[in-house]
C-alpha positions in Angstrom: 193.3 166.0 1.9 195.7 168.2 0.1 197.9 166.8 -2.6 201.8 167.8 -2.8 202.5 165.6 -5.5 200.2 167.9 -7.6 199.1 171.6 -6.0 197.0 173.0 -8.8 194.4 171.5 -10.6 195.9 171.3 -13.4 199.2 169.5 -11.8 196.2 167.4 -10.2 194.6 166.5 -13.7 198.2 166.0 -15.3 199.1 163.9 -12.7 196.0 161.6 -13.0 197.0 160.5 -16.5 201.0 160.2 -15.7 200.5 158.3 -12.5 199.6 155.2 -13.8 202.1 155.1 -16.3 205.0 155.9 -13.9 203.5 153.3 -11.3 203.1 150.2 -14.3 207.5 151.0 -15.0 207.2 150.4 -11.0 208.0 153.9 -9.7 206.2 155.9 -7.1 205.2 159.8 -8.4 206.8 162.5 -6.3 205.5 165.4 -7.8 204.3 166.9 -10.7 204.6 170.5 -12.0 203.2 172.5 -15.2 206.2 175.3 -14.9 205.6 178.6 -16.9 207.7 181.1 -18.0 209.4 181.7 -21.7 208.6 178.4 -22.2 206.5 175.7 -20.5 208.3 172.7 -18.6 206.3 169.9 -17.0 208.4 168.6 -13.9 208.0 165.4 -13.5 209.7 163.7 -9.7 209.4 160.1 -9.7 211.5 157.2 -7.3 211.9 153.5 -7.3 210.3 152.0 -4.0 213.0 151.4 -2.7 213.9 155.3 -3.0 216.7 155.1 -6.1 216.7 156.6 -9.3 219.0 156.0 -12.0 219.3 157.9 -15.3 218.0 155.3 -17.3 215.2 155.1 -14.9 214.6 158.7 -15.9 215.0 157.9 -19.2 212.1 155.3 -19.2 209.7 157.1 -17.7 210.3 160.0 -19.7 209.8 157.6 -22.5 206.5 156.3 -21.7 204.8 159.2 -20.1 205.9 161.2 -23.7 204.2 158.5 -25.5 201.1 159.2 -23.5 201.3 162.8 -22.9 201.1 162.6 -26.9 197.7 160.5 -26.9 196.4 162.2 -24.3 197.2 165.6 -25.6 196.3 167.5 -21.7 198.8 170.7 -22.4 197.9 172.8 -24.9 200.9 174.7 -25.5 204.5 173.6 -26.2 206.1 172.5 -23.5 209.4 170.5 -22.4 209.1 167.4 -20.2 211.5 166.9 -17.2 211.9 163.9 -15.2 214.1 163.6 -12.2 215.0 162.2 -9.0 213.8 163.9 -5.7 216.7 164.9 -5.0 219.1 164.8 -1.7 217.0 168.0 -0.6 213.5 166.8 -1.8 210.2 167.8 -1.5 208.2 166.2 0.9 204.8 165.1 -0.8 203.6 162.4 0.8 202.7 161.3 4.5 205.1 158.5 4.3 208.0 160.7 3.1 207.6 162.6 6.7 207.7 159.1 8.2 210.6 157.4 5.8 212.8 160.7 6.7 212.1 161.0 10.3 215.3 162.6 12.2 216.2 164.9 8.9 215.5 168.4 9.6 213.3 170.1 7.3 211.7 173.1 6.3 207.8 173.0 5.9 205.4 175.6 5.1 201.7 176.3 6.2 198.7 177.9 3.9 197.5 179.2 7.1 199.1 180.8 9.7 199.8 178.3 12.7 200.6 180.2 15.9 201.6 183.2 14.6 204.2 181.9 11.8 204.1 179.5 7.9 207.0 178.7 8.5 208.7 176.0 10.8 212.3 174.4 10.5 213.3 171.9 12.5 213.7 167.8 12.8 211.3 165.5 11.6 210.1 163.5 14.2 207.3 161.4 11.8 203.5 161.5 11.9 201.0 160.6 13.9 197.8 160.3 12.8 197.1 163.3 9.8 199.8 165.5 11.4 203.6 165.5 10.8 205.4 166.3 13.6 208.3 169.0 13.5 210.5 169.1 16.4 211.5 173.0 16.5 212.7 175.6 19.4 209.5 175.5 21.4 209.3 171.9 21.1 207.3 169.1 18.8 204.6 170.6 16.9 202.3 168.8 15.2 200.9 170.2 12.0 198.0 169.1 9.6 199.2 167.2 6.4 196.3 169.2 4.8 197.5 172.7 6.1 200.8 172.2 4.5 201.8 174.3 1.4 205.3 173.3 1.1 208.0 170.5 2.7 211.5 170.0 1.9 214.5 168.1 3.4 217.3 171.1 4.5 220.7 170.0 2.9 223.2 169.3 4.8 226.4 167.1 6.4 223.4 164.7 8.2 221.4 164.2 4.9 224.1 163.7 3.1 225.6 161.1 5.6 221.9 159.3 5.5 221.9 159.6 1.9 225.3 157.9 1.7 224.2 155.2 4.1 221.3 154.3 2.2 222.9 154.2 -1.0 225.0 151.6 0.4 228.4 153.4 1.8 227.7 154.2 5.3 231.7 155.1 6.0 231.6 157.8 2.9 231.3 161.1 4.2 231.3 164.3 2.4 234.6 165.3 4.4 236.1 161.8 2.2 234.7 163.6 -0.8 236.1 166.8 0.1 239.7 165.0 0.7 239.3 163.4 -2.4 238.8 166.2 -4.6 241.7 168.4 -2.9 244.3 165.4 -3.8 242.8 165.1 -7.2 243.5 169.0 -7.5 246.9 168.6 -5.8 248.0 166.1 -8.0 246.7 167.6 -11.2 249.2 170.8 -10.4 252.3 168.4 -10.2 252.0 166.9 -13.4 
């Protein structure tokens, strides 16, 4: 089976030696990237079981896995670590992320070409079996886990209502966060 937490084989080798150290703080791996460019950045995407992050969750993990990272010694080059949430529009790495976030729409990419197209947006509808199922214009299609190149939850008002929801504040809305920023603005030109 392909792995979306880590594509290449060395995001595969990385993430063998940062996995266990992310799950023993009791997070779940995301993803993991070797970045290049100027400079070298290793991404690292973790969550709490539950799906939370904090920034001094981030904060830990970026603690230990540097501790190991330096033991280990698996990048040769400099390089700057950076650990983070998902995300409200995170990847989707895992089969039980297409499952958890059934009824989010989505955009998902294909190595192969499926029908004629790579790419497919559309609601999630969960999995069954080794395929994810995508509900788009013609209908539910179910594609491999394995053909899949690249997933990620489509931002907008529904996520972030589900996001909200699951965080605890189901009656929060980003048109309450809109309202609240325009009186904050309107009462910062009357004083």
């Amino acid at each position: 089976m392909i792995d979306l937490v880590a594509r290449t084989s060395v995001d595969r080798r990385l993430a063998g030696v940062i996995a266990p150290v992310v799950e023993d703080l009791g997070f779940e791996l995301v993803r993991v990237r070797l970045l290049s460019g100027k400079s070298r950045t290793l991404q690292i995407m973790a969550e709490r079981p539950d799906g939370g992050m904090e920034v001094d969750d981030c904060a830990a993990i970026s603690t230990a896995v540097s501790a190991t990272l330096d033991v280990e010694d698996p990048i040769e080059d400099a390089y700057t670590l950076e650990v983070s949430s998902p995300g409200i529009d995170r990847p989707l790495t895992r089969m039980k992320d297409f499952s958890a976030w059934s009824g989010c729409e989505a955009k998902l990419e294909t190595s192969e070409l499926i029908d004629g197209r790579k790419r497919f947006r559309g609601m999630l509808h969960g999995v069954e079996e080794d395929e994810v199922l995508v509900e788009v214009d013609e209908g539910i299609v179910g594609l491999k886990f394995d053909w899949l190149s690249d997933a990620r939850l489509v931002l907008n008002d529904d996520l972030v209502r589900a996001s909200l929801k699951a965080r605890g504040n189901p009656d929060r809305t980003p048109r309450a966060d809109i309202d609240d920023a325009e009186e904050n603005m309107d009462a910062d030109k009357e004083a």
